[in-house]
N, C-alpha and C positions, 0 to 999 in steps of 0.2 A: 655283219662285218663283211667287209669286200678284201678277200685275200689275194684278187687277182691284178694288183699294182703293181707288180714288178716292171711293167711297161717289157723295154728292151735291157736285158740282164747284160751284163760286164761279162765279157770271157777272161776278164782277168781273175787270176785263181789269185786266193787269201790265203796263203798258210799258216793259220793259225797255231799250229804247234809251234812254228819255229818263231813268231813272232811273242809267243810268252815264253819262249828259251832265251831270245835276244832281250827279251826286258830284263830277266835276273843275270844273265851272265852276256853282256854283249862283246860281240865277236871284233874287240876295238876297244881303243880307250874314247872313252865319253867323253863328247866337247863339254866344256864349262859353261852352267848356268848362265844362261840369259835370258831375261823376260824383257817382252815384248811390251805391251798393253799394261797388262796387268802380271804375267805369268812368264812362265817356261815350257816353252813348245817344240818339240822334233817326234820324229820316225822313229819309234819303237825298236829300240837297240842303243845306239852310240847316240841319239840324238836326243832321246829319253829315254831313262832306266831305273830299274830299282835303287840304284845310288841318287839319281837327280830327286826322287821323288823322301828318302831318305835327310838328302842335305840341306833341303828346303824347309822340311821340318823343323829337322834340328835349327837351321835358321832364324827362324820364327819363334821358336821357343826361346833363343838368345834375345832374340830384340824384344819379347814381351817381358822378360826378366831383368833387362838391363833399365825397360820404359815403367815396369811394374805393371802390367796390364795385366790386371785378374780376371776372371771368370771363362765358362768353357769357350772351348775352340770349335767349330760345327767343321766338321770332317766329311767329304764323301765325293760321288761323282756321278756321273754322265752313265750311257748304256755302253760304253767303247769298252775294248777289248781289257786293257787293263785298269780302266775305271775303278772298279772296287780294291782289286791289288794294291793299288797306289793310294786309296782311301786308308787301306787296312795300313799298310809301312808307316803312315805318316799319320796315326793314330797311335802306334807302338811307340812312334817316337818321343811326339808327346806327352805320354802318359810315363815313358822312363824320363821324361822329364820333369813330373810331377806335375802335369796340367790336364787339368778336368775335360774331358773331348765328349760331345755328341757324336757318335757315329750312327748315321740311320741305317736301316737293313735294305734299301730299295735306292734307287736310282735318285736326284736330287736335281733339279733346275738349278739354272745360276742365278736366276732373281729371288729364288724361295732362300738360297745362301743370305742376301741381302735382306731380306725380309723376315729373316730370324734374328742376324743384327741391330737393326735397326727397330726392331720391337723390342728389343733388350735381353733375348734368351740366349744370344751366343757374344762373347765381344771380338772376334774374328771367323774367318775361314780360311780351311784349304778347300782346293774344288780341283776332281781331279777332269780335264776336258780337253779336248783340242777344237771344239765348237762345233765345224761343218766341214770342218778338212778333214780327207780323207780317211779308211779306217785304219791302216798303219801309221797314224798319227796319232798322239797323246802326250799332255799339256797337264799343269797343275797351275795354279790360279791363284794369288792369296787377295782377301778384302779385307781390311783391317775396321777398324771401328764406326767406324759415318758408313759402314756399309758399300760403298762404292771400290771400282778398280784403284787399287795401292797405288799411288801416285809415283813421281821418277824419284823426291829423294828416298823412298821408303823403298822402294824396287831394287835402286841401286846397292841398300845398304844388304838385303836378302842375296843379291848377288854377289857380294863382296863375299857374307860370311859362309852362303852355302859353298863358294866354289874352297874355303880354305878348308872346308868337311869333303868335297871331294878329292882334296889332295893328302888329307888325312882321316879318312872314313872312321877309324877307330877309337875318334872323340865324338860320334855319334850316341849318343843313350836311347836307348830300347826296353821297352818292356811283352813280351808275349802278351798278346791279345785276350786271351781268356783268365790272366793274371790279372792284366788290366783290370779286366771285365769286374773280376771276383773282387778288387780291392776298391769298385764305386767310382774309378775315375777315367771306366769309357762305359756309356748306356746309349738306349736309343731312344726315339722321341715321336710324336704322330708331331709332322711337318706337313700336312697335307690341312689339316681343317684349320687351321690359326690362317693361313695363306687365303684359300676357295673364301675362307668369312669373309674376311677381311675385302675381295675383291671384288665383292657387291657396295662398297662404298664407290666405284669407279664405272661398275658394269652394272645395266638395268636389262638383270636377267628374265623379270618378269615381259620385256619389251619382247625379249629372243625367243621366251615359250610359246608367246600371244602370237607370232609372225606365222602367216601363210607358207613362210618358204622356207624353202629345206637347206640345211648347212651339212656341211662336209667339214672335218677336222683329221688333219694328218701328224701323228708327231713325229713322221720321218725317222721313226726306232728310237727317238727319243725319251727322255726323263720326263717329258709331260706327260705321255700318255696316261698314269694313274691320277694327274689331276684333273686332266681333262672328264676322264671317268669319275671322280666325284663331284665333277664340276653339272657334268649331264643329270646325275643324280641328285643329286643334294636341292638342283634349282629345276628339276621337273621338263627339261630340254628333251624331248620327245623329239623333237623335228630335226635332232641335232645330230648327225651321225660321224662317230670316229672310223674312218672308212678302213685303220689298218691297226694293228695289236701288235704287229709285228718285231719282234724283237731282237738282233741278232748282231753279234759284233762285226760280222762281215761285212754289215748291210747288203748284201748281196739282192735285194728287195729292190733296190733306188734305181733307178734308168742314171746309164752315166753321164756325166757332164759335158763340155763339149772338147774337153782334150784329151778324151777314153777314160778319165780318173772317177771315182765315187766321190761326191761329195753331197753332205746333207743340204743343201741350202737351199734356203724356200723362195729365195727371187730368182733363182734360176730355172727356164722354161724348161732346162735337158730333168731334172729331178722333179720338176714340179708339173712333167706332161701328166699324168696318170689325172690328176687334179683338172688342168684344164681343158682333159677331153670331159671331165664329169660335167661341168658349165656347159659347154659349148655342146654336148648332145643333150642338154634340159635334166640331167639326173638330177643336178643340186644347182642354185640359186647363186650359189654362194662357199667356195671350197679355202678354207685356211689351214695353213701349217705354222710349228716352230722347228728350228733346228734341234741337234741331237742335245744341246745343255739349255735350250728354250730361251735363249736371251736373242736371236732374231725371228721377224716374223715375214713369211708370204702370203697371197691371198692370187686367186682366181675369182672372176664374177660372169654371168653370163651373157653381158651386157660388153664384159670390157676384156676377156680374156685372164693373161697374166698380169697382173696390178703394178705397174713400179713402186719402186719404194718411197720416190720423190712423192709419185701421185699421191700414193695413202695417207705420207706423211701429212701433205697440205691439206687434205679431208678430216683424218682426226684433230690435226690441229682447230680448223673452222670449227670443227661439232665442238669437240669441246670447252671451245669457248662461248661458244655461242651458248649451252646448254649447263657455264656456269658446272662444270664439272671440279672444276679444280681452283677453289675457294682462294681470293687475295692473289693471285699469280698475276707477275705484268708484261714477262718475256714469254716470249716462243726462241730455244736453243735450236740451233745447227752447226755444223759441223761445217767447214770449209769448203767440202764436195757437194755439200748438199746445196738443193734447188734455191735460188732466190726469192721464188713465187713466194715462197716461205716468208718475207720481207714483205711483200704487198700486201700477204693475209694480215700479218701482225699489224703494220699501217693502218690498216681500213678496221683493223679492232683499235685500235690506240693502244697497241701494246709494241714494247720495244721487243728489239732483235738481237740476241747475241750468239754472233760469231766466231765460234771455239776452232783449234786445233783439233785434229783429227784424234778420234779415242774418247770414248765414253768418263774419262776421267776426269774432264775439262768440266761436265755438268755436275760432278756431285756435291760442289758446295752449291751451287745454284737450286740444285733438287733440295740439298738438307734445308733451306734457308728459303724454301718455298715460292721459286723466283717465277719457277716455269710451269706453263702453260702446256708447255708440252717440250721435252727436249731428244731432237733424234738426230740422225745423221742417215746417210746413203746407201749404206750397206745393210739396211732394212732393221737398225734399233732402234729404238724409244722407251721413252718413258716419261714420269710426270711428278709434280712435286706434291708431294705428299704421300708417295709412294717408296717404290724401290730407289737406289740412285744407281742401280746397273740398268741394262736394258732386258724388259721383259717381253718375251716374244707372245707368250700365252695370253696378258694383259693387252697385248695387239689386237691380236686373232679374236680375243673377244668384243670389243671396242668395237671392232670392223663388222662384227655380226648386230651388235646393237645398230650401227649406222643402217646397215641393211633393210633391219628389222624394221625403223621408224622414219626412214627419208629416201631409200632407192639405194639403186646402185651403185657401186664406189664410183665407176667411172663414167654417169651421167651426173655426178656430183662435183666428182673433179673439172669435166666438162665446162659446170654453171662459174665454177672457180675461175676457170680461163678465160670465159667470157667475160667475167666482171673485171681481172688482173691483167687479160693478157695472157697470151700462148708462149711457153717456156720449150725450147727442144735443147736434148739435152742428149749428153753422150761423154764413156770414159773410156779414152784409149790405152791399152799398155804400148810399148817401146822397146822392141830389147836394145841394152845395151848393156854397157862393162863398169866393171867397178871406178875405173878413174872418172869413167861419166859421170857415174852416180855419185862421185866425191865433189866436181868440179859442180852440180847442181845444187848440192847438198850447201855448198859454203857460198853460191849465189844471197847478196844481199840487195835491198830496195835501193841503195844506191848506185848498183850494177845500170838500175834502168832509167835511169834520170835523163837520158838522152830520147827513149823511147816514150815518140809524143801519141803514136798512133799506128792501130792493129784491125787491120780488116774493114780498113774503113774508119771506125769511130776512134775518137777519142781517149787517152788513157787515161783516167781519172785517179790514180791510185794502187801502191804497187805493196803488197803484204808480204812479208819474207818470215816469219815463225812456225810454220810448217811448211816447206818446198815455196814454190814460188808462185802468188796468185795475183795477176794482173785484172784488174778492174775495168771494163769500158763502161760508156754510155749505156748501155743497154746488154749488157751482157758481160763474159769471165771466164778468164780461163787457168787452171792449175797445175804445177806439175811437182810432183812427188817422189824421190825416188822411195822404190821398197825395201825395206829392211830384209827380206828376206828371198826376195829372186831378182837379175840383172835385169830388169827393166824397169823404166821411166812410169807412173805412173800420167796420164795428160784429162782430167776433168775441163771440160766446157759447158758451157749455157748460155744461150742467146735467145732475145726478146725477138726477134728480126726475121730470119728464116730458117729452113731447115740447110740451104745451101750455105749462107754466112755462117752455120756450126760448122761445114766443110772447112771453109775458110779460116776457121780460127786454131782448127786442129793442124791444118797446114802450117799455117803464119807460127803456132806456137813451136812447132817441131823445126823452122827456122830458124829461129831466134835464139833457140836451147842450141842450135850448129853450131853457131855464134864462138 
């Protein structure tokens, strides 16, 4: 094991004491539940606390009572600071509320969540995570029965009821944890070998053992690291090294990002240098990571550096169809930011393309209903039908090492891709701006642009308004998002054309939005 990753440490100090004082008693009244994606996300204290993590149980336990939903709840969390804490709270809660809970004793990925539902052994989750943001940040998660992110009316209806348990805590029910325990209605469970089986239906591990070349695995302090170690074992991966064990709520390990902050995330080069010096000096072939709750993936190669997300995407999607991985599937899913190359692959497979809103939530009837071929987006998730319908990052990073193993490089692969499709450049910019902006873009609709014939030259072919605003040309696209959660614009582009015409589109777009 190589301990020596820290790269460049953060001089930013973590106080951990006062950050598990601010989770039980925060120094502030707590903003009211709001989930994002799937969850409820803030900064440990007022932005999440023991109450937040409290009223969303009890939430949950209202709508499976009101919906009749039986069988256990799979409880648990991430390696972050309050991760198990908020496991534990919202384990008590259900069990005073008479619902049968798995609680594991270890760390838990968010696709292994989905992968227990959807085998039939849990019919929900909580997941406690805030993914890759920072370590004063913590998030709880719920996935209800098809396994995938809780969609918006089921979100909304968790938000309605947790925030009237925030304004009245002491209709919450509880039961002490070792009461629980002793009365049969919280145990634990091996979540690690039904998972690693199961992912040799998808990975040919025998292909990873047989290779010449050496693999790197990071889980970035993560919840995968104990699968990945059964994963090394269990299939004989000798050549396969988990280069860090390393386990800490501070992460103080990670090189920081590029606005001095920690964050886990594996397509970024500030977190993910330690990785692409191991490539680029010959130590490893081939270096992959997941994030802290393993639902994104990155990869380094020696050949191509740091991997984009778009590139891997377009390579796993090619392999595995080509290689008939994923039985009866006719679509390849994306996400609106993500690459169009993605549309040329599909083409030249005769396989259709669908174009979701942004949020892994869009593919899970498409995954339950075994549509896709492969469904990801840009911010480095995927996944595949027949599989999870979250995004699994470890299901990546293996993928990627099979590619390796049997066809080369990610990125003389991607390479052969562009020659045959076409060169994609591609870029997302953020924007600061202010709330009235981010209102006035938000209520932009397709017939705002019915006047706009023409952007950077080409033609407008087509204006989509269901997530932010995404303008179609001849050969290329551009989007704009505001974020729900910081004053700025998000601006996605891609262009067939050149690397200057992306200039030009990022200009022209940021015009038009002046407007």
């Amino acid at each position: 094991m190589v301990s020596e990753l820290a790269g460049t440490l953060t001089k930013q100090k973590i106080d951990v004491v006062s950050l598990r004082e601010q989770f039980f008693k925060p120094n502030g009244t707590p903003v009211p539940v709001k989930f994002g994606t799937s969850g409820h996300r803030g900064t440990l204290g007022v932005g999440f606390c023991a109450l937040h993590a409290r009223a969303i149980a009890q939430a949950v336990a209202r709508i499976h009572k009101e919906q009749n939903i039986t069988g256990p709840i799979l409880v648990g969390g991430d390696t972050r600071l309050m991760s198990a804490d908020t496991a534990r709270l919202c384990a008590e809660v259900l069990a005073g509320n008479g619902f049968a809970v798995i609680l594991p004793d270890m760390p838990l990925p968010t696709p292994v969540f989905s992968f227990e539902i959807i085998s039939g052994r849990a019919s929900a989750s909580l997941n406690g995570t805030a993914s890759h943001n920072p370590p004063q940040d913590m998030g709880l998660k719920y996935n209800p029965s098809n396994g995938g992110p809780a969609d918006a009316s089921l979100t909304s209806l968790i938000e309605k009821y947790a925030n009237e348990y925030m304004a009245e805590p002491e209709q919450i029910k509880s039961m002490p944890l070792e009461e629980a325990r002793q009365q049969g209605l919280v145990r634990s469970a091996d979540l690690i070998t039904p998972y690693i089986t199961a992912l040799a239906r998808f990975i040919d591990f025998k292909a990873i053992a047989a290779s010449p070349l050496k693999f790197a695995v990071h889980p970035l302090g993560g919840s995968s690291l104990a699968f990945y170690e059964e994963i090394k074992e269990k299939y004989g991966l000798k050549n396969v090294e988990i280069v860090s064990k390393v386990q800490d709520p501070t992460f103080y390990f990670i090189p920081i990002d590029h606005d001095g902050k920690i964050r886990m995330d594996p397509s970024s080069k500030y977190p993910m240098s330690p990785l692409i010096q191991f490539v680029e000096n010959g130590t490893y072939n081939f270096a992959g990571a997941s994030d802290p709750d393993a639902d994104r993936f990155g990869c380094a190669t020696a050949k191509g550096g740091l991997i984009s997300p778009n590139h891997a995407l377009c390579v796993m999607a090619d392999y595995l169809y080509r290689h008939h991985k994923v039985r009866d599937a006719y679509s390849i899913g994306r996400t609106l930011g993500t690459t169009s190359l993605l549309d040329r692959i599909a083409a030249s497979h005769g396989l259709r393309l669908d174009e979701v809103n942004v949020g892994f939530k869009y593919f899970v009837e498409g995954i339950v209903k075994r549509k896709y071929v492969l469904a990801g987006e840009e911010s480095a998730g995927m996944s595949v039908s027949g599989w999870t319908p979250e995004k699994d990052g470890i299901l990546a990073v293996c993928l990627l090492m099979e590619i390796m193993a049997t066809e080369g490089d990610i990125a003389d692969l991607y390479q052969q891709l562009t020659a045959k499709h076409g060169t994609p450049y591609y870029t997302r910019v953020d924007v600061p701006t202010d709330e009235e902006t981010k209102k006035r873009v938000k209520s932009l609709k397709a017939a705002d642009f019915e006047n706009l014939h023409q952007v950077a030259g080409e033609k407008v072919t087509r204006v989509r308004d269901t997530d932010g605003i995404k303008i179609y040309l001849q050969s290329s696209w551009f989007l704009v998002r505001p974020s729900g959660t910081e004053n700025i614009l998000k601006i996605y582009a891609e262009t067939f054309v050149s690397p200057k015409h992306l200039e030009d589109l990022i200009e022209q777009a940021k015009q038009i939005l002046a407007k």
